[in-house]
C-alpha positions as CSV (number, residue, x, y, z in Angstrom):
1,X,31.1,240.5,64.7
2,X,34.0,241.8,62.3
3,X,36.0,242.4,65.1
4,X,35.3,238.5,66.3
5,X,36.0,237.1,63.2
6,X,39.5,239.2,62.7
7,X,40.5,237.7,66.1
8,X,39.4,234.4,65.5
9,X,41.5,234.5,61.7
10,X,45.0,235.6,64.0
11,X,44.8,232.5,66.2
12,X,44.1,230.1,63.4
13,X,46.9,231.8,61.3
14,X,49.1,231.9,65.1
15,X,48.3,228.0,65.3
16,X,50.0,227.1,62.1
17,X,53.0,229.2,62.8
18,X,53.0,227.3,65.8
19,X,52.4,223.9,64.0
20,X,54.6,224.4,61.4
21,X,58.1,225.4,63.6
22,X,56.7,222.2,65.8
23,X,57.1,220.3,62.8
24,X,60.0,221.7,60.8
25,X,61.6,221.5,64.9
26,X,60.5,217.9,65.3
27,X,62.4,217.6,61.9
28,X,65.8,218.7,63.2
29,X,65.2,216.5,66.5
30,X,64.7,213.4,64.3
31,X,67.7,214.4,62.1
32,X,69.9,214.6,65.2
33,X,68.7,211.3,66.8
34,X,69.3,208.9,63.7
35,X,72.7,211.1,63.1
36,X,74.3,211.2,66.7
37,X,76.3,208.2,68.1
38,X,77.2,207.3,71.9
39,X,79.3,209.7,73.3
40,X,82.7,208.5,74.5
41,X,82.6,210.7,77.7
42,X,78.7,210.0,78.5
43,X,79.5,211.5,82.5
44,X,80.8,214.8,80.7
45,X,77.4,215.1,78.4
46,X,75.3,214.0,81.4
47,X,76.9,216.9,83.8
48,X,76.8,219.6,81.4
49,X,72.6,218.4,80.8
50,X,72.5,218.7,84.4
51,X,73.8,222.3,84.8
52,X,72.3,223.7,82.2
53,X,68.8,222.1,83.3
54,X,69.5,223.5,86.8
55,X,70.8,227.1,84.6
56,X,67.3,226.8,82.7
57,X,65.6,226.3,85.8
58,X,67.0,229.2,87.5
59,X,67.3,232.5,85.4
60,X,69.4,235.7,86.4
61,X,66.7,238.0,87.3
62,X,67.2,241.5,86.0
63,X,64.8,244.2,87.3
64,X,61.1,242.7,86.3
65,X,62.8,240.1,83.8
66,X,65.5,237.5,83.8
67,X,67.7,236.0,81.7
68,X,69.1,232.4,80.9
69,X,72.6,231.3,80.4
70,X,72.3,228.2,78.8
71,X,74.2,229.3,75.7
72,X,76.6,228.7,78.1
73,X,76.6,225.2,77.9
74,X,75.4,224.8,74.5
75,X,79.6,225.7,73.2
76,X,81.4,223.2,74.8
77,X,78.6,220.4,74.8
78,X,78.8,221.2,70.4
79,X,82.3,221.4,70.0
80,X,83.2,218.3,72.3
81,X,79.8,216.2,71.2
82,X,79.0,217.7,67.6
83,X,75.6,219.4,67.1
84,X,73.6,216.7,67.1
85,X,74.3,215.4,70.5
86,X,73.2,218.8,71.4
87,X,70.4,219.1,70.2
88,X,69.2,216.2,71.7
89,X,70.6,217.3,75.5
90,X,69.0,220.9,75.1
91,X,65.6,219.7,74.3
92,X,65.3,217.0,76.7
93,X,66.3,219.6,79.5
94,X,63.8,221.8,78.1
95,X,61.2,219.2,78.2
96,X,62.4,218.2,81.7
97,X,62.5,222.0,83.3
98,X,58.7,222.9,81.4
99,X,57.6,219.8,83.5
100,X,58.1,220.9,86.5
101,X,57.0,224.3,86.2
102,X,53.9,222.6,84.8
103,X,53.4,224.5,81.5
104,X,51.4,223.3,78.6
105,X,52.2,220.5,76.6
106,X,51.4,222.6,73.3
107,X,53.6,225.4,75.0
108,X,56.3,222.9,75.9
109,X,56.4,221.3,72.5
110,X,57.1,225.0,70.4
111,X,59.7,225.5,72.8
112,X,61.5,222.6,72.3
113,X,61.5,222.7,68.7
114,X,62.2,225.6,68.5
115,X,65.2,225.5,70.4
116,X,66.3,222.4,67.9
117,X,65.4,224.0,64.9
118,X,67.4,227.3,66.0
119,X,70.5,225.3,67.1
120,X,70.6,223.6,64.2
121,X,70.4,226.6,61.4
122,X,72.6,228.5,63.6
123,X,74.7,226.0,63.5
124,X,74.8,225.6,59.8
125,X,74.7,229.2,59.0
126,X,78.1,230.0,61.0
127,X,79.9,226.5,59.3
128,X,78.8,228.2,55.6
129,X,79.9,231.1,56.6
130,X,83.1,229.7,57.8
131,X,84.0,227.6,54.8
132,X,83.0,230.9,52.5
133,X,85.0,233.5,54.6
134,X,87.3,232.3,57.2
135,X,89.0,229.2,55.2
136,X,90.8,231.4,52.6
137,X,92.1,233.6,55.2
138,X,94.1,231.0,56.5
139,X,93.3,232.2,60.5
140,X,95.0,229.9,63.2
141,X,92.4,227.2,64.6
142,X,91.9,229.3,67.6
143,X,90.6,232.3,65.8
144,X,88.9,230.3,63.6
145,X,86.7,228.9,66.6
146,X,86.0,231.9,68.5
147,X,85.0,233.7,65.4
148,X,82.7,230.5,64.9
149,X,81.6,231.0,68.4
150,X,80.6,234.1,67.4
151,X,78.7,234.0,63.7
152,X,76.5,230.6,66.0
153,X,76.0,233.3,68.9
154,X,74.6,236.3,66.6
155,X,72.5,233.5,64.1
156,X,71.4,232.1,66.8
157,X,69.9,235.2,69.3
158,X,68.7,236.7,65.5
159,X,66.9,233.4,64.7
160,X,65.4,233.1,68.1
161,X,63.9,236.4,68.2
162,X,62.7,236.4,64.6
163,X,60.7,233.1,65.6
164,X,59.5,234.9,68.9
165,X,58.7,238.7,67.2
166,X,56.3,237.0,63.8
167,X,54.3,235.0,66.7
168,X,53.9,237.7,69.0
169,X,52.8,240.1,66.1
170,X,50.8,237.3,64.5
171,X,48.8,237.1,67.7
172,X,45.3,239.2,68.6
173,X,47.2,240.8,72.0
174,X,49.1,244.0,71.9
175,X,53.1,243.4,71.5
176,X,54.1,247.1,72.9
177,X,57.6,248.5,71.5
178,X,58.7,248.4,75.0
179,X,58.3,245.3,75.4
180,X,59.9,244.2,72.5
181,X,62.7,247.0,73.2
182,X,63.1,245.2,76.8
183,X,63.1,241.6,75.8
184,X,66.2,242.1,73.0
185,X,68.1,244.0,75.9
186,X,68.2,240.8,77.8
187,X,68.6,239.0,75.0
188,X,71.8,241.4,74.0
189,X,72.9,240.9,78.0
190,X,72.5,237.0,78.0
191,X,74.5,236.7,74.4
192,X,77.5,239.1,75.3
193,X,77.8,237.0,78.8
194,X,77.5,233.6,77.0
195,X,80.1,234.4,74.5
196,X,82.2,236.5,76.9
197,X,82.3,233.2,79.5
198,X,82.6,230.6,76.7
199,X,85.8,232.3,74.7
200,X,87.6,232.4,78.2
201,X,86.4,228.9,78.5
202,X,87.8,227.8,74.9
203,X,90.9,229.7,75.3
204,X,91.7,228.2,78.7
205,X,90.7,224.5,77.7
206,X,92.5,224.9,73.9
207,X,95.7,226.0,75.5
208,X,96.1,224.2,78.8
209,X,94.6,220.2,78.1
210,X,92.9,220.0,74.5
211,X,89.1,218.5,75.8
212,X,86.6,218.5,78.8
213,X,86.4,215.6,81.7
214,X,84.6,215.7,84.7
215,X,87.0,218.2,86.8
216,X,86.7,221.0,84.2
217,X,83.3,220.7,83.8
218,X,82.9,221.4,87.8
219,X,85.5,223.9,87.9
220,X,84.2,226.4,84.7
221,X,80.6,225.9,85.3
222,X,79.7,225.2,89.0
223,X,80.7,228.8,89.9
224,X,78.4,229.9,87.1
225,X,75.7,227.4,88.3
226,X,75.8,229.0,91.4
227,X,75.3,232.3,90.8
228,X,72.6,231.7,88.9
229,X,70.8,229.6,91.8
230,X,71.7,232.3,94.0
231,X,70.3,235.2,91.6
232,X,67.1,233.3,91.4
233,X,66.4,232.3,95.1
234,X,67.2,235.8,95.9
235,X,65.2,237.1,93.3
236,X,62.1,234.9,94.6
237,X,62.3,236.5,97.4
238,X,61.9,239.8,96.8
239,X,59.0,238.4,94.3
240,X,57.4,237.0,97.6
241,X,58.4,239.9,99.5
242,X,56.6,242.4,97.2
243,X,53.7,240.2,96.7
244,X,52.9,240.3,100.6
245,X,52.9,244.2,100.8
246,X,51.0,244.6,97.6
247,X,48.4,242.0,98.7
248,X,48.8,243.4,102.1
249,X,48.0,247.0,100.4
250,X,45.3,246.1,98.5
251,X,43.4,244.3,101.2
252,X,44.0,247.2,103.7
253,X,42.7,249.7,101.0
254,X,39.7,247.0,100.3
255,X,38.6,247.4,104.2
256,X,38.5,251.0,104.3
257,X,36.9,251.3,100.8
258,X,34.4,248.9,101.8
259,X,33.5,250.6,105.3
260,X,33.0,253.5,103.3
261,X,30.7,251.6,100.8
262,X,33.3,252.9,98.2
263,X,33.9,249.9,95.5
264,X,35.6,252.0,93.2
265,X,38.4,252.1,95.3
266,X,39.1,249.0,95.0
267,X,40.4,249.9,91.2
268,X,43.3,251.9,91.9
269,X,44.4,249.0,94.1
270,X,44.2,246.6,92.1
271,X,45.4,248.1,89.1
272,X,48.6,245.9,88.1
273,X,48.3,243.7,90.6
274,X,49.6,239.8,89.3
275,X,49.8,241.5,85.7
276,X,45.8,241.2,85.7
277,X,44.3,243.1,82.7
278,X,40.8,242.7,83.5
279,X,38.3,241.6,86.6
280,X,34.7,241.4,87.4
281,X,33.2,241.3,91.1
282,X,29.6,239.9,91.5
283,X,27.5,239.9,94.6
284,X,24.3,237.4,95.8
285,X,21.5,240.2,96.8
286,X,18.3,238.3,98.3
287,X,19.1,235.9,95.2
288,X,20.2,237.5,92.6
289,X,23.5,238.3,91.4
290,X,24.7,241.7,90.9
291,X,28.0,243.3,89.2
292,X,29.2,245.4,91.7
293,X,32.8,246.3,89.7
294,X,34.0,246.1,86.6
295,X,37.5,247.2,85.6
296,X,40.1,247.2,82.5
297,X,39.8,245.2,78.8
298,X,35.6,244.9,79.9
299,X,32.5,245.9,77.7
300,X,31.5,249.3,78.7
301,X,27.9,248.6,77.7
302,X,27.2,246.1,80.3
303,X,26.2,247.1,83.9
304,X,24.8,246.2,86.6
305,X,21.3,246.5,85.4
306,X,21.9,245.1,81.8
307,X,19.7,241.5,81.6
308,X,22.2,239.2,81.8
309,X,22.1,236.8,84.6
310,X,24.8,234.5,85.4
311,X,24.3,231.6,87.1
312,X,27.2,231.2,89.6
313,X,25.6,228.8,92.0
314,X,27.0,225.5,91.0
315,X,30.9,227.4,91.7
316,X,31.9,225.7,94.8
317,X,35.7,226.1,94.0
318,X,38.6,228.0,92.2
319,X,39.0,227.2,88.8
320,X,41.0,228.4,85.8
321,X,40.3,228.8,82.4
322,X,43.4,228.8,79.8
323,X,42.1,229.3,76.6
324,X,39.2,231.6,77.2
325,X,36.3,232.1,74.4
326,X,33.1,233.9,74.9
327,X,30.3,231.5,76.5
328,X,32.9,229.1,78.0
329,X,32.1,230.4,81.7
330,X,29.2,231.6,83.2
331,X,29.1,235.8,83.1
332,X,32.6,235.8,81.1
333,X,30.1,237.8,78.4
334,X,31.3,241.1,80.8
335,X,35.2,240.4,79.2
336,X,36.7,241.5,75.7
337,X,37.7,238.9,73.4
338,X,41.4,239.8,73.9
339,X,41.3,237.9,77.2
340,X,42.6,234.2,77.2
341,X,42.8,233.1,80.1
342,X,40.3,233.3,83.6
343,X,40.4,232.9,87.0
344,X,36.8,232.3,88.8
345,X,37.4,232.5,92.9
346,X,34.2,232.0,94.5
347,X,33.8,234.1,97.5
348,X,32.4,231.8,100.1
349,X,31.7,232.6,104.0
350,X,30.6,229.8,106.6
351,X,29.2,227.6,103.4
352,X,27.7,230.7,102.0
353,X,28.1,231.8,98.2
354,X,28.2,235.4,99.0
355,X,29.6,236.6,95.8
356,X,32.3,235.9,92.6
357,X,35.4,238.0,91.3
358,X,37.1,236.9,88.0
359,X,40.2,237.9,86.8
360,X,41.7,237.7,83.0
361,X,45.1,238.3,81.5
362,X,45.7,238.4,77.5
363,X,47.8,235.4,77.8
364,X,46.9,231.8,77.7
365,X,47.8,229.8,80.9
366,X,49.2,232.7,82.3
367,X,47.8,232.1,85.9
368,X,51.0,230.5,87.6
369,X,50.0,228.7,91.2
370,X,51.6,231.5,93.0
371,X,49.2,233.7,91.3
372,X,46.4,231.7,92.3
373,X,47.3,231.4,95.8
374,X,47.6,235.2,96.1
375,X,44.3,235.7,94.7
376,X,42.4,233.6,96.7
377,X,44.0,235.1,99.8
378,X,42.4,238.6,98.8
379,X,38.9,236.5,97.7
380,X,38.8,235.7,101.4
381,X,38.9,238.7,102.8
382,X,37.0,239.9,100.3
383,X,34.1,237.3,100.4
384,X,34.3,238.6,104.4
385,X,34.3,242.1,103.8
386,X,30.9,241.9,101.5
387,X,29.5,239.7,104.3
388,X,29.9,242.5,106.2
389,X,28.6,245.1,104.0
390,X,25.6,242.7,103.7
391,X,24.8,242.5,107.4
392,X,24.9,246.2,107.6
393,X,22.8,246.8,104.8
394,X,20.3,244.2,106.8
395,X,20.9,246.0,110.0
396,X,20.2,249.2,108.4
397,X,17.1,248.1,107.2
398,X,15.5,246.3,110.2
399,X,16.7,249.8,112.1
400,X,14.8,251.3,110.0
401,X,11.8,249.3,109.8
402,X,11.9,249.2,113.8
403,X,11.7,253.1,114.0
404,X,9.0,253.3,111.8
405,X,6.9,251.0,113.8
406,X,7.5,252.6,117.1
407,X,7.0,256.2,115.6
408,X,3.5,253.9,114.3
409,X,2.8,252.9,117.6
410,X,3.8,256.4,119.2
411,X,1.4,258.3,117.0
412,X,-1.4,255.0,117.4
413,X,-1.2,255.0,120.8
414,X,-0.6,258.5,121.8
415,X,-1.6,261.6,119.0
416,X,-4.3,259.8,117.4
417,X,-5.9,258.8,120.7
418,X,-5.9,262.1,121.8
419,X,-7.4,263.2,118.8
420,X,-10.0,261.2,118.8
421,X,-11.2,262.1,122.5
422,X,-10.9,265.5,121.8
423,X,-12.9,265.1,118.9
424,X,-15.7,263.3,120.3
425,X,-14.8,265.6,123.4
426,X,-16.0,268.5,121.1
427,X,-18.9,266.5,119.2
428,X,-20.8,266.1,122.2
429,X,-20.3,270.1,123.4
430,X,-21.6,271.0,119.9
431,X,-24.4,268.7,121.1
432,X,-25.1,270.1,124.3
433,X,-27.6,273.1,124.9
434,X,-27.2,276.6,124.8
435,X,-27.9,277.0,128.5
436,X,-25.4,274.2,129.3
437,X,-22.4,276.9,128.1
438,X,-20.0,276.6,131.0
439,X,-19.9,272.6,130.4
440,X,-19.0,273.3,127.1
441,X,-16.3,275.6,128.3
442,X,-15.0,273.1,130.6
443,X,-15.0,270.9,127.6
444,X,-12.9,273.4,125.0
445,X,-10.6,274.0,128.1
446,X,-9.5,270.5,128.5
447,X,-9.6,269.7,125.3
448,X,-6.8,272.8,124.3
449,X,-5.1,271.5,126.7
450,X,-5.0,267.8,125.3
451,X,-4.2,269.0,121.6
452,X,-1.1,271.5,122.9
453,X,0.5,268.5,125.2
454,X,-0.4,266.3,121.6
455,X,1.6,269.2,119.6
456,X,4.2,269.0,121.9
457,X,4.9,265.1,121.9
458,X,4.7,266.0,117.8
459,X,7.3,268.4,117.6
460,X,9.6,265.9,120.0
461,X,9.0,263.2,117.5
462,X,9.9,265.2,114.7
463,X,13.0,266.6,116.5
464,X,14.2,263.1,117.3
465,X,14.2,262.4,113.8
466,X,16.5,264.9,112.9
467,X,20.2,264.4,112.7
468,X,21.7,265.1,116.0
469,X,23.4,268.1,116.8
470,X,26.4,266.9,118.2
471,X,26.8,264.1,115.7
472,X,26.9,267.3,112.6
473,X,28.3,269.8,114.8
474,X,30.6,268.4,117.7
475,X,29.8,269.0,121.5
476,X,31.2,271.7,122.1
477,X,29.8,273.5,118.9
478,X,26.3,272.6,119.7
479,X,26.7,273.4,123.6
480,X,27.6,276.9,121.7
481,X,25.1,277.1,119.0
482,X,22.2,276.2,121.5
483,X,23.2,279.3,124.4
484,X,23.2,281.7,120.9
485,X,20.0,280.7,120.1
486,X,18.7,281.0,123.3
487,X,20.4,284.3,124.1
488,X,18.9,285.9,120.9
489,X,15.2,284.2,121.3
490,X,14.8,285.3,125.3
491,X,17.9,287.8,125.9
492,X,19.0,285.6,129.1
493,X,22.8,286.6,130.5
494,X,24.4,282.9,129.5
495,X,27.7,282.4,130.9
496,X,30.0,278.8,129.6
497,X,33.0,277.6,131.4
498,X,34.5,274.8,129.8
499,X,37.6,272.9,132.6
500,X,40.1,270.1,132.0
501,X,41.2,268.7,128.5
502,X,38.3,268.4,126.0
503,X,38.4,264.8,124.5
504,X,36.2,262.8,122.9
505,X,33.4,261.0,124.0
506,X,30.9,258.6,122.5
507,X,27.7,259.4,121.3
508,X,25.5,258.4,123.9
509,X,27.3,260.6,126.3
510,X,27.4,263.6,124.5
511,X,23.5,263.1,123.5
512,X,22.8,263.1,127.5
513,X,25.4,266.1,128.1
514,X,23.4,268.1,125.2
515,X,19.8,266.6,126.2
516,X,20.2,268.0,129.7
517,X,20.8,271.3,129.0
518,X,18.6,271.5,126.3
519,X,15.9,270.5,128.9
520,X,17.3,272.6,131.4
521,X,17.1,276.0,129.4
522,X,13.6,275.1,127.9
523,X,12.6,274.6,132.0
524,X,14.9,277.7,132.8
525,X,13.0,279.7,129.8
526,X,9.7,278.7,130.4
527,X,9.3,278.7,134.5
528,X,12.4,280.1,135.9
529,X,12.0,283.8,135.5
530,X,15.7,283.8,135.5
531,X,17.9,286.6,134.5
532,X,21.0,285.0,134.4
533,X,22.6,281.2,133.6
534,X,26.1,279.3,134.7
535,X,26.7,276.6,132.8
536,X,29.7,274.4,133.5
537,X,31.5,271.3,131.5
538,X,33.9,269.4,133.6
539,X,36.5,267.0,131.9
540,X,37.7,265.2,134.7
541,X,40.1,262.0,134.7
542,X,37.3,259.3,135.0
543,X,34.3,261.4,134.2
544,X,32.5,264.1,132.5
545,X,30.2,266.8,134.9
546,X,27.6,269.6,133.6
547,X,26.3,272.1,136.1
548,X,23.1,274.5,134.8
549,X,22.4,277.1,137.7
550,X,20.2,279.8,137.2
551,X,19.1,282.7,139.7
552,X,15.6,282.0,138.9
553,X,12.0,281.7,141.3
554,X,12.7,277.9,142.1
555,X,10.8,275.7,142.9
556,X,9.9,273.2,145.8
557,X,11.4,269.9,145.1
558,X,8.8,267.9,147.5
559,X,5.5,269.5,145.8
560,X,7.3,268.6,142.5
561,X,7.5,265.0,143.7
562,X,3.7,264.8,144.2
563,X,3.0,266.8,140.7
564,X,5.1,264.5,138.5
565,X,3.0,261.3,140.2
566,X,-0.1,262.9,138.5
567,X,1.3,265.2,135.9
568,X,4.6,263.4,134.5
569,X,7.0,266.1,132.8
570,X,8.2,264.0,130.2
571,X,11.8,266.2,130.0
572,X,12.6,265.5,133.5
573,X,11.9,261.6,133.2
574,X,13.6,261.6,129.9
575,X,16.9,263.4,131.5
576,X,16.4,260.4,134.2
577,X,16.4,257.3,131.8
578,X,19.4,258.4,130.1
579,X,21.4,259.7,133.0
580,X,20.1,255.5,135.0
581,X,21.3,254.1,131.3
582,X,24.6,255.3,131.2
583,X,25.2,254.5,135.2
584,X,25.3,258.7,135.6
585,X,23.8,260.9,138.1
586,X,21.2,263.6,137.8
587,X,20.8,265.9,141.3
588,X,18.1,268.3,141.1
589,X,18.9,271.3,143.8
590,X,16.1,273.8,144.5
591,X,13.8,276.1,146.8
592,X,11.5,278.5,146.5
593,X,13.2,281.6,145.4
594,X,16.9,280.3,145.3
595,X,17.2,279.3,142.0
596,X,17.7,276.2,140.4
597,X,20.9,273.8,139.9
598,X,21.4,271.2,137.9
599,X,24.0,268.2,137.8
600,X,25.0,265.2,135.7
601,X,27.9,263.3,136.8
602,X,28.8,260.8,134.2
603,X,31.1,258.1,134.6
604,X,33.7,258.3,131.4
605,X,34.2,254.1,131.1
606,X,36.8,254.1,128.3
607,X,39.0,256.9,129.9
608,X,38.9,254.7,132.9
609,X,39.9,251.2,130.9
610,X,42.7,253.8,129.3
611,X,43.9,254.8,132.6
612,X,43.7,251.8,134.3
613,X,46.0,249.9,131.6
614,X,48.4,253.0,131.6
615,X,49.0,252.2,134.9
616,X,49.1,248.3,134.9
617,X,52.1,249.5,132.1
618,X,54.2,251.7,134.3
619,X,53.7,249.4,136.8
């Protein structure tokens, strides 16, 4: 609360600074207006308004600042039209260049006073000094008017930045020493051109014709004009230029961050971007709003879980607010009070309020349009990217919610029927009589059977739950993994030839590759009697083969036929729905006492689109 009220006491005391050089400015304005008469040379006045409106308008830019020249002008418009004809041209350019760069009015008004009420001390401090120090030295006229020149130059700059410092340190937001340090720099820069271009100016014009008209004008001031149009448009454009890549930057870094489900990335990106000192990014979850991301002069003690809940919904469109107090906007609670000024963008996809991000800067009004614009141009794809992230989050859910059901249905349908027949199978032995012992035997039998084919269907449930081998290990690695395990287990002679150029593949080819030969050393293991193994992995140009041969007992592929129809083997048929998915082909070679060989020939459908448009290139 102290720290509110200590705040809210700077601005009040920062308004009447304000007020006060308004007034004692609209003072010297007044002054000039009853004092100043129709110039005789009206064109010349006009024409020197115009350049240094069009000087005003379009600084020098130096590095990340710029300068203005109007000083420039402000010499030969006093000592041709007197000081108070001056005054009256600089403000109403200032009043005319703060229009259209649509600044506020109260902004517009300190400025112009302030200007006026600088002209005009430093205009009477240099003519005191004069008539105390230069008068008795008895200097010739021309002397006496640069030296002039120069006592209005330094009062001037010294008055200017005295008014500028007290406000900046008045107000509640930091005023860094580098900042300051910068700012007199260019104001050093600006003065020492000013004064270097208007004593060449004074010299020439004194010495050659004795006043200004229309062709001077042009010819000492259109040069400088257009190097200062020049500078700027130049300037803009690297302005723009940067602008893109940064945005360009930010949004790229933005898309990976938010495939990774990595918000916090977005911090580092967006740290100095458009000067903004503080931002807040809200998202709509099954109706209510949560803050996903909070960065720079923020609360630390509000999160995503505290109990505040804005209400965003009635935020159709972007809107700015300059002079920013607690409780003006809805969830602006999340800010410190050192912010002045907000920018809501609503992040909207296909008429859906999917989320809001808020910017703030120390500054009032400090949003330009080309701020704005840029802004909303990263909201877009921002509003698109947690759209996204939405969907997934749904599609990971319902993925979820679907594999429960079928494991549900799975164990319904298949363990817990078999279950229950084999207990009521065993109920009604224990019923039976004692001399009725080779029934119940018959019973036990068939019913050890049921519950180790159940077991089995368990373990292949809980396996397929598991994460997949090649997904954690790679192909290759869990090709490799699986023949150790298997050597160790059965101590089976495992021999792995790998041909062509491994590349990769996607995962439901690499989960049939490993998913055959799985099944095919479990069969090999189990019924084989096999001493020895070949396997083979073929990269080929348009598709992938694996070849399992063992020198095992075989089998006969017609009786197998006739024993699948009443006995299915569940690996087999598996190996056969994803080798018909995938448009691959599974041949099954065997005999009684020649071993067994195994072989999936998959198509590779990518490599084939690859190689296809190779060729369409070089053709």
């Amino acid at each position: 609360m102290k720290k509110i009220d200590s705040i809210t006491r700077r601005e009040q005391i920062a308004s009447f600074y304000l007020y006060s050089i308004s007034f004692l400015g609209m003072i010297a304005v007044i002054n000039s207006i009853f004092k100043s008469e129709m110039p005789s040379e009206f064109i010349i006045v006009l024409l020197l308004a115009v350049f240094m409106g069009i000087i005003e308008y379009f600084p020098i830019r130096i590095g990340r600042g710029g300068i203005t020249l109007s000083l420039t002008l402000i010499y030969p418009m006093n000592w041709e039209f007197g000081i108070h004809i001056t005054v009256i041209a600089c403000v109403c350019v200032m009043v005319f260049t703060h229009t259209l760069r649509r600044l506020p009015i109260q902004r517009t008004l300190f400025n112009c006073t302030q200007l006026a009420f600088s002209i005009t001390l430093a205009e009477w401090f240099s003519n005191e000094c004069i008539s105390f120090f230069i008068t008795e030295m008895n200097l010739p006229v021309l002397y006496d008017e640069l030296i002039s020149l120069l006592l209005f130059t330094v009062f001037f700059c010294l008055l200017n930045t005295l008014i500028y410092d007290i406000l900046m340190v008045i107000l509640p937001q930091q005023y860094p020493l580098e900042q300051w340090h910068k700012k007199n720099i260019f104001l050093f820069l600006s003065a020492s051109f000013c004064l270097c271009y208007a004593s060449l100016i004074y010299i020439l014009e004194h010495r050659y014709r004795g006043e200004l008209d229309g062709i001077t004008v042009l010819f000492f001031f259109f040069p400088l004009v257009a190097i200062c149009t020049i500078s700027s448009f130049m300037r803009q454009i690297r302005i723009e230029k940067e602008r893109l890549y940064n945005l360009f930057t930010i949004t790229t870094e933005l898309s990976h961050g938010l495939s990774a489900g990595n918000l916090d990335q977005m911090k580092q990106s967006l740290k100095g971007f458009l000067g903004i000192q503080a931002y807040a990014l809200w998202a709509k979850d099954e109706g209510d709003w949560q803050l996903l991301l909070k960065d720079g002069k923020v609360h630390s003690n509000i999160s995503s879980s505290s109990d505040t809940h804005p209400n965003f919904e009635e935020i159709s469109e972007t809107f700015v607010v300059t002079d920013w107090k607690t409780g003006m906007a809805p969830g602006d609670e999340v800010f410190e009070d050192v912010i002045r000024s907000l920018v809501y963008l609503p992040l909207i996809v296909n008429h859906e309020l999917v989320g809001i991000f808020v910017a703030g800067k120390s500054r009032r009004a400090s949003f330009i349009t080309e701020d704005i614009q840029s802004l909303s141009t990263f909201a877009n794809q921002l509003g698109s990217l947690l759209k996204t992230r939405s969907l997934v989050a749904e599609q990971e859910k319902r993925m979820i919610l679907e594999e429960r059901n079928r494991l549900a249905r799975e164990i319904h349908d298949g363990i817990a029927q078999v279950l229950a027949g084999v207990i009521f199978q065993l109920e009604s032995a224990l019923r039976q009589s004692a001399d009725q012992s080779g029934n119940m035997e018959q019973l036990v039998d068939k019913s050890i059977k049921k519950l180790r084919k159940s077991l089995g269907e368990i373990r292949y449930s809980i396996y397929a739950l598991k994460p997949y081998p090649t997904q954690r290990l790679g192909l290759k690695q869990a090709i490799v993994n699986k023949i150790q395990s298997i050597k160790q287990e059965y101590n089976l002679a495992i021999k792995y030839h790998e041909r062509g150029r491994s590349r990769t593949l996607s995962f439901t080819i690499e989960r049939a590759i490993f998913d055959t030969l799985q099944e095919s050393l479990q069969n090999i293991v189990k019924h084989a009697k096999a001493d020895e193994v070949d396997i083979l992995l073929s990269y080929q140009r348009e598709h992938v083969l694996l070849k399992v041969k063992d020198n095992g007992v075989g089998f006969s592929l017609f009786e197998s036929m006739i024993k699948t129809k009443h006995e299915p083997h569940y690996g087999i048929l598996h190996m056969n729905e994803q080798a018909e998915q995938l448009g691959a082909t599974l041949q099954i070679d065997s005999s009684t006492g020649k071993g067994t060989e195994i072989t999936l020939f998959i198509p590779d459908s990518e490599t084939r689109e690859e190689y296809h448009d190779s060729n369409i290139i070089s053709r």
